[in-house]
N, C-alpha and C positions, 0 to 999 in steps of 0.2 A: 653832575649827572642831569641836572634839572633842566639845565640850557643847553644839552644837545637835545633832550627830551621837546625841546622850547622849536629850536630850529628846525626839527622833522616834523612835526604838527606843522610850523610855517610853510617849508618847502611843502609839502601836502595839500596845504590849502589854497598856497599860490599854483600848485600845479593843477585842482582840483575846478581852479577858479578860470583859469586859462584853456584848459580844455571844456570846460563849461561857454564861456565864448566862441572858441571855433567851431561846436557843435551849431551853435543858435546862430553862427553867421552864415554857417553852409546848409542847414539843414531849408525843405520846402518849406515851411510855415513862415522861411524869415521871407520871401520874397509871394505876397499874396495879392501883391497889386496885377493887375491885368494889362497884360499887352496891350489888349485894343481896352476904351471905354465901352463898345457896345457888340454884342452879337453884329447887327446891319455893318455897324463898321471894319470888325475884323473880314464878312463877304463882300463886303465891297471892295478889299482893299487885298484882299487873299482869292478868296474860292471863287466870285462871280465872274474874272478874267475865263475862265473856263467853264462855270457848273449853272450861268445863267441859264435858261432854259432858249432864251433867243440869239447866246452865243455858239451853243450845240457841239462846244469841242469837247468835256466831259460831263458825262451824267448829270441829269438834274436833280440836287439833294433838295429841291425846295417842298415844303407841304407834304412827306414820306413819312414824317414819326420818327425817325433815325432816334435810336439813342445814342448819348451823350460818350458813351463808353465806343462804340463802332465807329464814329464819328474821330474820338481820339486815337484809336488806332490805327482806323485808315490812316490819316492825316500824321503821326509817327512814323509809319511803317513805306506810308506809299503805298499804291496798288494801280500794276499797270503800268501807264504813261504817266501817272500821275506821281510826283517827285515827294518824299516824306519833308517834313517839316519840321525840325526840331524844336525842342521845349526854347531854346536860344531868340527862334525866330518867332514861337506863340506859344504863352503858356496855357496848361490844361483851362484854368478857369477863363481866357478868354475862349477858348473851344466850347466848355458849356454855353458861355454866353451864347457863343455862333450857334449851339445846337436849338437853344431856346428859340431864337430868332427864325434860319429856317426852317422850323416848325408851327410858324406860326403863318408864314407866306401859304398864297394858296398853291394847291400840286401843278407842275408844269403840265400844260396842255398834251395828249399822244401825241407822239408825231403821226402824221400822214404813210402810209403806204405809198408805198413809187406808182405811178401809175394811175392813183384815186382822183377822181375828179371832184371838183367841191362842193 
């Protein structure tokens, strides 16, 4: 009785112990390293093709305040012409970094009125 009693504790702990690994290999906390190293870098390399203020194809996020939460949803979700991004291609914590970062640029200048002279 004692060594089946032996082997079901074993099988238990070996199962307890293996799904204890697939947990910590999938779960978010196992992957905390950042896409990009820097906020300027992931907009430089991602958002400024379009959200520079003197390229003028989508909205300028520079110097807004955005937070960091709107920022990652847009940027999941898409909005408009603007294509979503998946965690695959940036993770959240390089988007903080990028929110930190455009928030520290100064606000893009208004644009002009059609028509205003200078």
């Amino acid at each position: 009785m004692d060594s089946s009693v032996a082997r079901i504790a074993l099988k238990r702990t070996l199962f307890a112990a293996a799904a204890l690994t697939l947990v910590a290999m999938f779960s978010p906390l196992h992957a905390q390293e950042s896409t990009y190293s820097s906020g300027k870098e992931a907009y430089d390399k991602l958002c400024g093709y379009c959200h520079k203020h003197e390229v003028g194809v989508g909205r300028s996020i520079q110097g807004r305040g955005l937070p960091a939460a709107f920022i990652i949803a847009i940027a999941r979700n898409g909005l408009n012409a603007m294509p979503a991004f998946p965690e695959s291609h940036i993770d959240d914590k390089s988007l903080e970094l990028l929110t930190e970062y455009v928030n520290t640029l100064p606000a893009a200048p208004s644009p002009k009125p059609k028509g205003a002279t200078p």
